[in-house]
PANU-475467 format. One record per residue: x, y, z of N, C-alpha, C, O in turn; residue in one letter. Coordinates in pm, whole numbers, padded with zeros to 5 digits, always signed. Example, Ala and Ser with C-alpha at 12.3 -4.5 7.8 and 13.67 -1.06 7.14 Angstrom:
BEGIN
+01319-00569+00780+01230-00450+00780+01320-00330+00780+01424-00332+00846A/+01285-00225+00708+01367-00106+00714+01290+00003+00787+01341+00114+00804S/
END
This chain:
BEGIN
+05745+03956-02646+05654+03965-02530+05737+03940-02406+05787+03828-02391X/+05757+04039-02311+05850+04033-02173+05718+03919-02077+05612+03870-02115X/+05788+03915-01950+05772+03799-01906+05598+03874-01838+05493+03822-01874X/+05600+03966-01767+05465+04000-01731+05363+04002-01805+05242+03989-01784X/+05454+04029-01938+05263+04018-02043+05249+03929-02094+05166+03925-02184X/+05326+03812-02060+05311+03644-02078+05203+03592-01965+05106+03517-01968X/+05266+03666-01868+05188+03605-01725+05034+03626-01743+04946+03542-01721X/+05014+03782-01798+04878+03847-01793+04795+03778-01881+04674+03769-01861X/+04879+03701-02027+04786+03669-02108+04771+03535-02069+04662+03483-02092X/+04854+03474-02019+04819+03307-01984+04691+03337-01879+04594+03263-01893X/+04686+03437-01779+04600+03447-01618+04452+03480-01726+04350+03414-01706X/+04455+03564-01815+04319+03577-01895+04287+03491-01967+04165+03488-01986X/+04363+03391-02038+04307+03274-02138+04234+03166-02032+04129+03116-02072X/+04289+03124-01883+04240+03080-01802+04122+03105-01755+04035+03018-01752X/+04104+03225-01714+03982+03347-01684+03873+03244-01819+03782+03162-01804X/+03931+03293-01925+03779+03250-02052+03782+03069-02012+03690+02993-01982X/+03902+03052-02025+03870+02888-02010+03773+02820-01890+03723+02707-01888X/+03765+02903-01813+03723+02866-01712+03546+02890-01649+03462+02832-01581X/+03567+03031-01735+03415+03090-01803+03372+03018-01879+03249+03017-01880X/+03439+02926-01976+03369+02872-02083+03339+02728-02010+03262+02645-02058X/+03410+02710-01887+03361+02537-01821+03272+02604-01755+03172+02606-01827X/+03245+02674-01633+03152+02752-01637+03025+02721-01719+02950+02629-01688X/+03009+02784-01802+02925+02804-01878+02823+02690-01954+02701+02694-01973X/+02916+02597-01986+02880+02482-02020+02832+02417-01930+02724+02363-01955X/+02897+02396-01784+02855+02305-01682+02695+02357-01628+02606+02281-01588X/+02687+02489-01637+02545+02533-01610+02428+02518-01675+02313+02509-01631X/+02491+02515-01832+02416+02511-01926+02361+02377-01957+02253+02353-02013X/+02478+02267-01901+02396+02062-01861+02327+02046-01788+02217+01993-01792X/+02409+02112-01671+02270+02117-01563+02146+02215-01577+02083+02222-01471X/+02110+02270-01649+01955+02353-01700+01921+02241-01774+01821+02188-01724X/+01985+02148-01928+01915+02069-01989+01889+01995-01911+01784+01943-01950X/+01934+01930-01768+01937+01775-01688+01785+01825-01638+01675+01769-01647X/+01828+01959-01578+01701+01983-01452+01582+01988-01555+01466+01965-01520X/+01619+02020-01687+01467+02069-01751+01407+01929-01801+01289+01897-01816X/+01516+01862-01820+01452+01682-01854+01322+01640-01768+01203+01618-01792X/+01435+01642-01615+01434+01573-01499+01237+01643-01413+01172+01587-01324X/+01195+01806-01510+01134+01801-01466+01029+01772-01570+00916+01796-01527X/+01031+01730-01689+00935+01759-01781+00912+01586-01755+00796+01547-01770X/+00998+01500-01725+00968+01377-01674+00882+01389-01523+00773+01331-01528X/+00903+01430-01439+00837+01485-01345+00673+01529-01353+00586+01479-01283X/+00657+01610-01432+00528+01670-01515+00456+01563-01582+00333+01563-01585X/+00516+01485-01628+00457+01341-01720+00384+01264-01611+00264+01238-01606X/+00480+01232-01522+00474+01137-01406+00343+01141-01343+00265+01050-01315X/+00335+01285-01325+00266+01332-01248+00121+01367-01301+00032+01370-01216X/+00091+01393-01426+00015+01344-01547-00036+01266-01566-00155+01266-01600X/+00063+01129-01545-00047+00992-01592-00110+00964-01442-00222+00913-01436X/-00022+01007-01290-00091+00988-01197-00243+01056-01225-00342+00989-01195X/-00255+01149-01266-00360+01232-01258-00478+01165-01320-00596+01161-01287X/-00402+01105-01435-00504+01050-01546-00533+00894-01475-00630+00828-01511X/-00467+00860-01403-00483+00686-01365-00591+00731-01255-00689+00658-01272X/-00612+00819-01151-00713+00843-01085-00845+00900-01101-00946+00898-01030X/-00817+00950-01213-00935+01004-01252-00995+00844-01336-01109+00799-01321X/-00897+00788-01413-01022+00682-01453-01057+00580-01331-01163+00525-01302X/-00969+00577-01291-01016+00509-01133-01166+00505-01112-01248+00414-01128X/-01181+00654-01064-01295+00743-01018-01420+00710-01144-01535+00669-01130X/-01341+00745-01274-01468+00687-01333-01531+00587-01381-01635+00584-01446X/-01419+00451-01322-01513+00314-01298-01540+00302-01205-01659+00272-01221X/-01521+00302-01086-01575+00298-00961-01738+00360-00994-01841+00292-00983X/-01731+00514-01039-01884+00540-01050-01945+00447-01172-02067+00444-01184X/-01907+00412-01213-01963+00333-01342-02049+00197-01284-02159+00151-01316X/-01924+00142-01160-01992-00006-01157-02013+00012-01006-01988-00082-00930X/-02062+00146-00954-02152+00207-00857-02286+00187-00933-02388+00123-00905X/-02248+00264-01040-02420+00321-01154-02511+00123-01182-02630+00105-01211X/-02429+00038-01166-02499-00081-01192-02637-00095-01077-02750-00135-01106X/-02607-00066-00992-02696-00028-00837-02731+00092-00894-02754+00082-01015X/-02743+00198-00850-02786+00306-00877-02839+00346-00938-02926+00416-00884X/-02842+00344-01106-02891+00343-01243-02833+00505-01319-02839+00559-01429X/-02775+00536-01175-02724+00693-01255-02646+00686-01400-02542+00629-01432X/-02728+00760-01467-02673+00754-01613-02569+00825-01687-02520+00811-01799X/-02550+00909-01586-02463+01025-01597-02276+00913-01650-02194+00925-01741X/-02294+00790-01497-02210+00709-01491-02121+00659-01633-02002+00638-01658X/-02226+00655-01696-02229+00543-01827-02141+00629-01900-02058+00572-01970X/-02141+00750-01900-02079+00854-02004-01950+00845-02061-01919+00904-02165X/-01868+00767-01990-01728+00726-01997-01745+00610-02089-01657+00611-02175X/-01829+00510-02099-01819+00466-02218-01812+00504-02356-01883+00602-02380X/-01732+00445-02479-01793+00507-02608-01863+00451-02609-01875+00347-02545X/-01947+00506-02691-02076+00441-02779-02046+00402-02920-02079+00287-02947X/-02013+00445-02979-01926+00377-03087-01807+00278-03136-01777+00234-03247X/-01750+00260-02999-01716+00137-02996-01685+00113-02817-01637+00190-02734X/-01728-00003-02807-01717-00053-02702-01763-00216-02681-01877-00264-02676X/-01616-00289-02672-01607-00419-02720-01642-00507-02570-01576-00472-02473X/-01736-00611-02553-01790-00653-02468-01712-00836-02488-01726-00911-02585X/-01648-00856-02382-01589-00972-02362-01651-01059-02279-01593-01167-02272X/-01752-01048-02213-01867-01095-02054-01939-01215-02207-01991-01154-02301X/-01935-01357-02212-01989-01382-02313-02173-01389-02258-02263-01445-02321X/-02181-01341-02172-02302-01318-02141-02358-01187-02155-02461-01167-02091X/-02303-01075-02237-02362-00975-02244-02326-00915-02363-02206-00906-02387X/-02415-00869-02450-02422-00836-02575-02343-00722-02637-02375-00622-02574X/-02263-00694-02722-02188-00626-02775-02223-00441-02758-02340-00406-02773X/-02135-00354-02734-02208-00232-02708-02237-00167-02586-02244-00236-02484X/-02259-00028-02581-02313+00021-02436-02485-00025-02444-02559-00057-02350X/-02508-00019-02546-02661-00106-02551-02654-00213-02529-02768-00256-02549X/-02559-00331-02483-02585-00412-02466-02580-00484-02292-02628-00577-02228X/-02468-00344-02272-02442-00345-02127-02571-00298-01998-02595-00332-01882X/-02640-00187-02116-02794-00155-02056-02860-00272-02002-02888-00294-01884X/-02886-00356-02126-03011-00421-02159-02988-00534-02037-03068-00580-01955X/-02832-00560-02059-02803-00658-01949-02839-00590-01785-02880-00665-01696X/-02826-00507-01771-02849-00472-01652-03009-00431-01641-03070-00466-01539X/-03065-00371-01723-03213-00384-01707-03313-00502-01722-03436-00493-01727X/-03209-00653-01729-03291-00725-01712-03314-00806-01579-03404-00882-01545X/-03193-00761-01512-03178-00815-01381-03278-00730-01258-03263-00608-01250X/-03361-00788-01181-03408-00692-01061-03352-00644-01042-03230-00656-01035X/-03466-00516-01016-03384-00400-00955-03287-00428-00806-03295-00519-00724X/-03211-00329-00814-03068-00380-00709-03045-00492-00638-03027-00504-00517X/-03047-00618-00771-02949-00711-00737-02788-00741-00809-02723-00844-00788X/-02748-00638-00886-02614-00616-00953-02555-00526-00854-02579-00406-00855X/-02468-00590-00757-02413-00503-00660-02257-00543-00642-02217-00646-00588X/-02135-00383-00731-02032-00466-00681-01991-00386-00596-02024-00269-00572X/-01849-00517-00509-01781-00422-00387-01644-00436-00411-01588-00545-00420X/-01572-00291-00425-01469-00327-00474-01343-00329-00390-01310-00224-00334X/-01280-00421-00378-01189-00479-00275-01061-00421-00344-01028-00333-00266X/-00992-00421-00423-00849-00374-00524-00888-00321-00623-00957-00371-00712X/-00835-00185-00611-00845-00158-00777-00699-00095-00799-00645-00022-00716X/-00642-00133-00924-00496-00124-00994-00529-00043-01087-00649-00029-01109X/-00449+00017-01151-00421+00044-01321-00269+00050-01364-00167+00083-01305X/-00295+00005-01489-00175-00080-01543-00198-00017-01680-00270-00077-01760X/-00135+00116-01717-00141+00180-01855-00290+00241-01874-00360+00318-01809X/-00300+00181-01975-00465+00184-02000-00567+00114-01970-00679+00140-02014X/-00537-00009-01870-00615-00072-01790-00694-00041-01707-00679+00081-01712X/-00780-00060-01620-00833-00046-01485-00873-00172-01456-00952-00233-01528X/-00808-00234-01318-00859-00331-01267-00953-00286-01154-00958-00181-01091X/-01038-00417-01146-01155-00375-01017-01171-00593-00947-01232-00691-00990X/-01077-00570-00829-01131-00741-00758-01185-00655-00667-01149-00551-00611X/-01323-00755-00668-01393-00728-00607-01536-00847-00573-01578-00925-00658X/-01596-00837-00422-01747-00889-00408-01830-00856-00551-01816-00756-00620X/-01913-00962-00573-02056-00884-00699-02138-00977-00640-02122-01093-00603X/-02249-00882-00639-02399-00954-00586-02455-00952-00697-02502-00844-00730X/-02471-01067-00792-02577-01094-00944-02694-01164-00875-02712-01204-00760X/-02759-01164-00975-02912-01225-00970-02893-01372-00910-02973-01418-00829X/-02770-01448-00960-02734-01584-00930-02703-01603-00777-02751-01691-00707X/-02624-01515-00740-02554-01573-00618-02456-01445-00590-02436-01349-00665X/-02416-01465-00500-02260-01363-00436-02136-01409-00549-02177-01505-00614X/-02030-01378-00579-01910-01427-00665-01784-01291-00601-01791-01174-00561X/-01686-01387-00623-01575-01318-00647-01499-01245-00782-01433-01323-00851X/-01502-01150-00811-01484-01108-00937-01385-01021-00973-01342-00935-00897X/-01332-01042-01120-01270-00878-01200-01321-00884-01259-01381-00973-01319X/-01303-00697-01265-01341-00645-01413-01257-00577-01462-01185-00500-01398X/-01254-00597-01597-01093-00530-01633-01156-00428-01783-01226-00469-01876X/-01115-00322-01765-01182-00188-01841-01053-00128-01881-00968-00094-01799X/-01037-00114-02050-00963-00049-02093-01009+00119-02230-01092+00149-02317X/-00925+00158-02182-00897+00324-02190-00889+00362-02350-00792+00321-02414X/-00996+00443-02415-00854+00521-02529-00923+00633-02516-01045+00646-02505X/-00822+00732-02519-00810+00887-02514-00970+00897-02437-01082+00922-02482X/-00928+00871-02330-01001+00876-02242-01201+00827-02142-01284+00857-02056X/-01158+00729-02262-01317+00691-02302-01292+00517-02265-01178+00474-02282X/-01368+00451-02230-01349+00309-02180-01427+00259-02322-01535+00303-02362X/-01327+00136-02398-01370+00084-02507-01388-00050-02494-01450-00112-02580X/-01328-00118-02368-01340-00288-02436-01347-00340-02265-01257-00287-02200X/-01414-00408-02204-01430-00454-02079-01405-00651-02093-01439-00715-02192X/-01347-00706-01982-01326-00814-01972-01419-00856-01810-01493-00780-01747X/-01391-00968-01783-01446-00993-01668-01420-01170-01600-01427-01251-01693X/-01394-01235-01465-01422-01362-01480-01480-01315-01337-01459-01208-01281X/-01556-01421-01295-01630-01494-01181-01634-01595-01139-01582-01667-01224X/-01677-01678-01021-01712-01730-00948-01751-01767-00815-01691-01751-00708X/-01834-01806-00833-01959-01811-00688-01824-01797-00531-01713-01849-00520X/-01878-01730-00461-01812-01706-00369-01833-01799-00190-01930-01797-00114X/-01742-01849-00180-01687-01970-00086-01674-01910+00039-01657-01788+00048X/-01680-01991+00150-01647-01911+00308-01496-01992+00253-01464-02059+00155X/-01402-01924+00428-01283-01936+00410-01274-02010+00382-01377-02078+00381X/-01113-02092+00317-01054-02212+00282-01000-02242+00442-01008-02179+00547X/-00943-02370+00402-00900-02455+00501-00774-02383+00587-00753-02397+00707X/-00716-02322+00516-00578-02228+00565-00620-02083+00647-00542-02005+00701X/-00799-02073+00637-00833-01978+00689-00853-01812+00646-00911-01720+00703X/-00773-01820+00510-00820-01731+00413-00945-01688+00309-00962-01782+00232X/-00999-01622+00292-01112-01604+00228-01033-01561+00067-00918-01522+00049X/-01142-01584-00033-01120-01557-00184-01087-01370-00200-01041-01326-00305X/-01114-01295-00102-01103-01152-00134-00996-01128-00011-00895-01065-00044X/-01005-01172+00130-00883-01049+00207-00774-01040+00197-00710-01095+00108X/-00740-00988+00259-00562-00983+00294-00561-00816+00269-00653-00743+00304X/-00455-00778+00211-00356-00649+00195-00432-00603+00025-00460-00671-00074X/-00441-00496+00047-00522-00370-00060-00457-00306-00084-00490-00256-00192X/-00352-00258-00041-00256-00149-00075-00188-00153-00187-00138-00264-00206X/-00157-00041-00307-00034-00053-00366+00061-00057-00313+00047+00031-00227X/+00134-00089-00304+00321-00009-00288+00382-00051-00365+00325-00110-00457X/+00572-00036-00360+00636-00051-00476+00611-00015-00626+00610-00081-00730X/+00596+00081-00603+00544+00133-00749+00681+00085-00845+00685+00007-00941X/+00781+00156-00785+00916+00142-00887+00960-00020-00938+01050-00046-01017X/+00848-00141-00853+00855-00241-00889+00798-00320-00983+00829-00437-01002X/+00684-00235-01065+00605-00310-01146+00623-00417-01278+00566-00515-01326X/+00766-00313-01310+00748-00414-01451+00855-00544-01358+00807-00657-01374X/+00940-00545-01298+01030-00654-01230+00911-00763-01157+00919-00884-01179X/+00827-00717-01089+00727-00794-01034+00621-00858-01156+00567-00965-01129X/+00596-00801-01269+00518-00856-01385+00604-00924-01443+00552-01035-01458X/+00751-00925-01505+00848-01028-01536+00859-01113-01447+00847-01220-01507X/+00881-01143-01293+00843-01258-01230+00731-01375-01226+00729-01498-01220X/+00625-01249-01232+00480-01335-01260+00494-01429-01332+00498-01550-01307X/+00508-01334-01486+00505-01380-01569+00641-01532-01635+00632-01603-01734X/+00724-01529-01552+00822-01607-01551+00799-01720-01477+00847-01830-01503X/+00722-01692-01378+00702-01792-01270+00575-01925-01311+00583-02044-01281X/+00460-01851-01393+00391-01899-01410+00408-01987-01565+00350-02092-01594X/+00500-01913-01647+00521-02013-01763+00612-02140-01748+00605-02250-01802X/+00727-02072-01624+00797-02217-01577+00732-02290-01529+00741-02399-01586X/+00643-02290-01420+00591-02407-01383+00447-02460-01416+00411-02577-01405X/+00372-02359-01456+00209-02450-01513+00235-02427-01702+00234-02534-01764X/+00248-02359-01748+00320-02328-01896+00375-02470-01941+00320-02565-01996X/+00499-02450-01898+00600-02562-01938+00576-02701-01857+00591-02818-01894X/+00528-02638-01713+00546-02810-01607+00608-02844-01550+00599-02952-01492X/+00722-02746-01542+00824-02830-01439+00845-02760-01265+00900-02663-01212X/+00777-02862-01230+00732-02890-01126+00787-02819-00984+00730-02772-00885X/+00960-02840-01034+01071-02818-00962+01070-02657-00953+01136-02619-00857X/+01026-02575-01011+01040-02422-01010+00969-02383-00914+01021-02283-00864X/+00814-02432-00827+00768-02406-00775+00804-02413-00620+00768-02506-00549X/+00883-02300-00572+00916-02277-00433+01009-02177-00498+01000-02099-00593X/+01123-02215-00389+01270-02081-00400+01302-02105-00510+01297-02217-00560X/+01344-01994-00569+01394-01839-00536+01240-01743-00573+01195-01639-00527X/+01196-01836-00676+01047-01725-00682+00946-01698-00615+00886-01591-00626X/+00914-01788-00540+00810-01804-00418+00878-01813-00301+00979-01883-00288X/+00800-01707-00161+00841-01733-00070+00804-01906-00006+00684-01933-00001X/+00861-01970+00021+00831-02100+00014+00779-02123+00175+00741-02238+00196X/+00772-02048+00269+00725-02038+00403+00641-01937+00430+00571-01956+00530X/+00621-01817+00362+00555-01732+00410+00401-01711+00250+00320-01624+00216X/+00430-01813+00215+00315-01804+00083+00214-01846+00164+00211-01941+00242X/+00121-01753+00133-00030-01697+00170-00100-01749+00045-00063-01704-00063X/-00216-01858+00052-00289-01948+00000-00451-01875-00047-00551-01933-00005X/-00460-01818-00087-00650-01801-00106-00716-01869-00190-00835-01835-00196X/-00686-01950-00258-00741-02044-00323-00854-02162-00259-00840-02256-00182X/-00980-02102-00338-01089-02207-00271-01049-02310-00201-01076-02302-00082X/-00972-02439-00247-00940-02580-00219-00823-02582-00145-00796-02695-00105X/-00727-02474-00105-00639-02506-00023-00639-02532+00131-00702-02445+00191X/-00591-02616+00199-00596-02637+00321-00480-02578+00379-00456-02647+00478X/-00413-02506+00373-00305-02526+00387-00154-02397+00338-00101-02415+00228X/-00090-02249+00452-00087-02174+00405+00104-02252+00333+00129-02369+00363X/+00191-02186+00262+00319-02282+00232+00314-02343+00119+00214-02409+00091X/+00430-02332+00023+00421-02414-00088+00404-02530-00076+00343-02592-00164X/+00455-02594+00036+00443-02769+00077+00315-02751+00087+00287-02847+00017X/+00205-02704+00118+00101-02740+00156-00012-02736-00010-00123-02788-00018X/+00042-02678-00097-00025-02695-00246+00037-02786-00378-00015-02827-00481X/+00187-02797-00314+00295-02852-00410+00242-02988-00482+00241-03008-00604X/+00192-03089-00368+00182-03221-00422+00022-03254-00489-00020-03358-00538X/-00050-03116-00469-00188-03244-00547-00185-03110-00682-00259-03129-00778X/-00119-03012-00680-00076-02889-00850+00017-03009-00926-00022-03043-01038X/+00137-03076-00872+00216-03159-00915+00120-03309-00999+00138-03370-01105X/+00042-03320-00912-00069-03467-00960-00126-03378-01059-00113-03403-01179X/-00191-03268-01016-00274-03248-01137-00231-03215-01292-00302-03233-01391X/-00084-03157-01290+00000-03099-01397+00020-03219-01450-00007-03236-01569X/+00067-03317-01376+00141-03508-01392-00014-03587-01522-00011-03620-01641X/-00102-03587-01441-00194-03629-01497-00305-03604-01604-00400-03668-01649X/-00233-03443-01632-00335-03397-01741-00447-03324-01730-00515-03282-01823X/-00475-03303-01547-00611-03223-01494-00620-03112-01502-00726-03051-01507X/-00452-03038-01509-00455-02914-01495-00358-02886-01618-00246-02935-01628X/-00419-02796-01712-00329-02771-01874-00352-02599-01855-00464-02552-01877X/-00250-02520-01816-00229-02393-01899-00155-02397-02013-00037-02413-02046X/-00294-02372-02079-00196-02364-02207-00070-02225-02281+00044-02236-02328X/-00144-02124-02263-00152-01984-02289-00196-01884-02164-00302-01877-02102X/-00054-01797-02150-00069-01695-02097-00165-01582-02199-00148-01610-02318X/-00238-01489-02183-00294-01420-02225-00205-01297-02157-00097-01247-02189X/-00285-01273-02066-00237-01099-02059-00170-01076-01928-00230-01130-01836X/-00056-01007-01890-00045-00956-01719-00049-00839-01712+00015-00774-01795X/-00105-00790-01638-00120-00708-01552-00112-00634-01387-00137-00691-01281X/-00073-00504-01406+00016-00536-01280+00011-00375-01208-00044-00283-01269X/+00060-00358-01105+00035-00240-01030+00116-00246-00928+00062-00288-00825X/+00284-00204-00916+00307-00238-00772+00337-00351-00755+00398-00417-00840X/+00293-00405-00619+00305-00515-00546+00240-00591-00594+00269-00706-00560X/+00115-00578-00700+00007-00659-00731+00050-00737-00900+00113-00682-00990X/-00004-00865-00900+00030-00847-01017-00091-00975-01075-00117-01086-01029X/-00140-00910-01179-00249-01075-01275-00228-01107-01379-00203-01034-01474X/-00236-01236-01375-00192-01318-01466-00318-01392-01560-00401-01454-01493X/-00334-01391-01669-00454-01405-01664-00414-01526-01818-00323-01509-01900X/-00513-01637-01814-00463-01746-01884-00540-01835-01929-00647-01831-01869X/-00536-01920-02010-00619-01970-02137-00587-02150-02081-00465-02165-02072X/-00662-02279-02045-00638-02347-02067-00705-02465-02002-00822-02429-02011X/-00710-02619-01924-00848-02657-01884-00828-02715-01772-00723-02737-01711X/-00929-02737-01748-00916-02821-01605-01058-02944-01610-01179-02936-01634X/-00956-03058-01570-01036-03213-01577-01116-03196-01761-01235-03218-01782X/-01043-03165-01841-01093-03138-01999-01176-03037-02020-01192-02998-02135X/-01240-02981-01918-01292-02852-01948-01224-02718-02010-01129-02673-01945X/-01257-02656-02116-01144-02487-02117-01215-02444-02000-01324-02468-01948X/-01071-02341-01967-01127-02243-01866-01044-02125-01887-00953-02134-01969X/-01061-02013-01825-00981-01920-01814-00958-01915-01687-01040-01947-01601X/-00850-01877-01668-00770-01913-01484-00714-01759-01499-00651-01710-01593X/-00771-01677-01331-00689-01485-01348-00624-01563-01232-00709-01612-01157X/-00517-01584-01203-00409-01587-01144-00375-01459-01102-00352-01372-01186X/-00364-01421-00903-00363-01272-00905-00226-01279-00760-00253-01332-00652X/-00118-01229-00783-00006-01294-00692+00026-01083-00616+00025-00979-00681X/+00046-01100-00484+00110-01014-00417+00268-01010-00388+00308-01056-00281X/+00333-00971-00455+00504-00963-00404+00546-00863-00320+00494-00755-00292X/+00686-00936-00270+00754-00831-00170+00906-00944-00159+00936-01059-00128X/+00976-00802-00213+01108-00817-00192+01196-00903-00287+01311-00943-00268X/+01105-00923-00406+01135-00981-00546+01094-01139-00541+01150-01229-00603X/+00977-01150-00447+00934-01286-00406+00766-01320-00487+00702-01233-00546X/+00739-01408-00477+00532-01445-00497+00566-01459-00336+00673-01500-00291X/+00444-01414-00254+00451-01391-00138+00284-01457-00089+00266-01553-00015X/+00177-01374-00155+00021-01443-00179-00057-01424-00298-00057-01332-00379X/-00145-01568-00287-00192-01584-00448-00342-01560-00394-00384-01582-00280X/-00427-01496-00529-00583-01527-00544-00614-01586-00620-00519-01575-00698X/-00697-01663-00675-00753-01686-00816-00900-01677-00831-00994-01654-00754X/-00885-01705-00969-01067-01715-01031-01064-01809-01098-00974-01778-01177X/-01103-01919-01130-01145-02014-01259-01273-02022-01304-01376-02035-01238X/-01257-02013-01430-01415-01963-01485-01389-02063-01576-01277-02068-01626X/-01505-02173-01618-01532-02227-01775-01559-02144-01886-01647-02058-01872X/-01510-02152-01973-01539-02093-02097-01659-02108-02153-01697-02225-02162X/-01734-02018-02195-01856-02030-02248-01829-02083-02418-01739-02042-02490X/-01903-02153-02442-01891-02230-02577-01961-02069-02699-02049-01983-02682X/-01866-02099-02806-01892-01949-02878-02059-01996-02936-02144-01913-02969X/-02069-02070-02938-02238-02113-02988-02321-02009-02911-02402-01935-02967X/-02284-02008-02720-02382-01955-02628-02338-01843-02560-02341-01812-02441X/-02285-01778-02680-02222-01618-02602-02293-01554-02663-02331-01600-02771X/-02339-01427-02623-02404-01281-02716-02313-01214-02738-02342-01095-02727X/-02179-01240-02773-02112-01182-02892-02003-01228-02877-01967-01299-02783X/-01913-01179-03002-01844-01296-03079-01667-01262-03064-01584-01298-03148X/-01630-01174-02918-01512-01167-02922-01454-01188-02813-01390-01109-02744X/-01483-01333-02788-01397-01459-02677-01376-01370-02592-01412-01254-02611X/-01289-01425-02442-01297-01396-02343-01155-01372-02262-01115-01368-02146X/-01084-01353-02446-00973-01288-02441-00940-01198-02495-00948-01082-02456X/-00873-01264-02656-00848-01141-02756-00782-01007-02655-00865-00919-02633X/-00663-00988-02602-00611-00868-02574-00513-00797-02646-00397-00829-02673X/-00597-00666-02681-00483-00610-02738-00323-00616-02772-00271-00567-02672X/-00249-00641-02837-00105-00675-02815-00035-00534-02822+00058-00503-02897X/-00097-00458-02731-00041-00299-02695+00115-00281-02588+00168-00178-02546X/+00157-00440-02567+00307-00424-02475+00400-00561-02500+00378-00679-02525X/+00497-00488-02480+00576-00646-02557+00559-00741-02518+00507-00760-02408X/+00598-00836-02599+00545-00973-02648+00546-01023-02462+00609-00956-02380X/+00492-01110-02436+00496-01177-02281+00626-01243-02308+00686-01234-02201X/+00708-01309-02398+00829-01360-02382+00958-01266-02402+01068-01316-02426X/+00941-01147-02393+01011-01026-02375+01050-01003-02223+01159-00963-02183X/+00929-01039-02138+00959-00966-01998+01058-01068-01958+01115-01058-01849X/
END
């Protein structure tokens, strides 16, 4: 082989070599882009599906006022697990409860609503037969049908001492890309210091320790210094026992904590409901509800029991 048809065949093996990077490099980037959009398509999917159930609790616990029946349809009827220990097992039982109350005094207003997988949260005003309350309701999903509802309350308070009320502040999602980091904080924050007890966790680095926003009935006072020393007496003395985290839940910036344990020897369930920003607890809500004794509930599946549909809470 003389020297030119050396040259020609090296300049063409290059030519394919180069076709063949070519080729390949186009052919990663088609699998990347086709990933990148079928993740895209998903995304955009469960958005679709998280608003639409939105929409169909909102009309649902519209239909409590209203009586539109159409509302109800999103329930199964074949199963649908009732956690309210005041209301009887079933969409028949959710009726009966509402047809025993005068007409339009079941009125809710819904201040936040989240979804978190198959969740739907709803904080919100409720006008019951009893009184005004601050409330959730927490409604979960399968293949598209609402099967198992939770709920806590209590009677609703003018502002606290710090000037906050049990419902205002900020409604907005944001930080979406923050949810599970903001539910591992929660959830970290709250087993270190009411969980376990130690006392010392409560401020920096997890709480903004100056700009914490107070809504808690009994606080006077917006600042961790201003709740630190009578949570500290009460943890010290035995008044205040979380025992058990139950479930979090979370959306964004929002995140609830929701938990099993007593206060002054009473059980209670405590929804612990915290706003973050910037990898901080920034403002808290709560609910404390007594536990209804299983003797005086109309049905028989406590006021927890949550699915164990996401890893373990000592995972996050």
């Amino acid at each position: 082989m003389n020297r030119k048809t050396s040259l020609a065949t090296a300049a063409i093996t290059a030519s394919v070599l180069a076709l063949s990077g070519l080729a390949v490099a186009n052919a990663q980037t088609a699998t990347g882009t086709a990933a990148q959009s079928a993740a895209a398509a998903q995304i955009s999917a469960e958005s679709a599906t998280a608003r639409h159930e939105k929409q169909q609790v909102l009309a649902l616990l519209a239909a409590y006022t209203s009586g539109e029946q159409g509302a109800f349809n999103v329930i199964n009827p074949k199963k649908f697990i009732q956690h309210d220990p005041a209301i009887a097992d079933g969409l028949s039982g959710l009726k009966a409860w509402l047809a025993a109350a005068p007409t339009g005094s079941i009125v809710v207003h819904p201040v936040r609503v989240l979804v978190d997988g198959a969740y739907v949260l709803v904080h919100s005003e409720t006008d019951l037969p009893t009184g005004k309350t601050t409330s959730w309701d927490i409604f979960r999903f399968e293949q598209g049908k609402i099967v198992e509802h939770w709920d806590s309350r209590q009677p609703l308070e003018p502002a606290n001492g710090a000037g906050h009320t049990e419902l205002d502040g900020p409604t907005k999602v944001t930080d979406l890309g923050a949810t599970v980091a903001d539910k591992r904080l929660a959830w970290t924050a709250m087993t270190e210091f009411l969980v376990d007890g130690d006392i010392s966790v409560y401020g920096e680095p997890m709480w903004n320790a100056d700009a914490y926003i107070q809504h808690s009935e009994g606080a006077n006072s917006d600042g961790i210094a201003g709740s630190k020393p009578i949570l500290s007496q009460w943890i010290e003395n035995g008044t205040l026992v979380y025992s058990t985290i139950e479930k979090v839940l979370g959306e964004g910036n929002f995140v609830l904590v929701i938990s099993q344990g007593s206060f002054a020897g009473t059980p209670y369930s405590f929804y612990d409901f915290f706003r973050m920003a910037k990898g901080q607890i920034i403002e808290h809500w709560d609910i404390l509800q007594a536990l209804t004794p299983a003797a005086d509930a109309k049905n028989t599946n406590t006021q927890f029991d949550f699915p164990q549909d996401e890893p373990a809470a000592d995972q996050y």
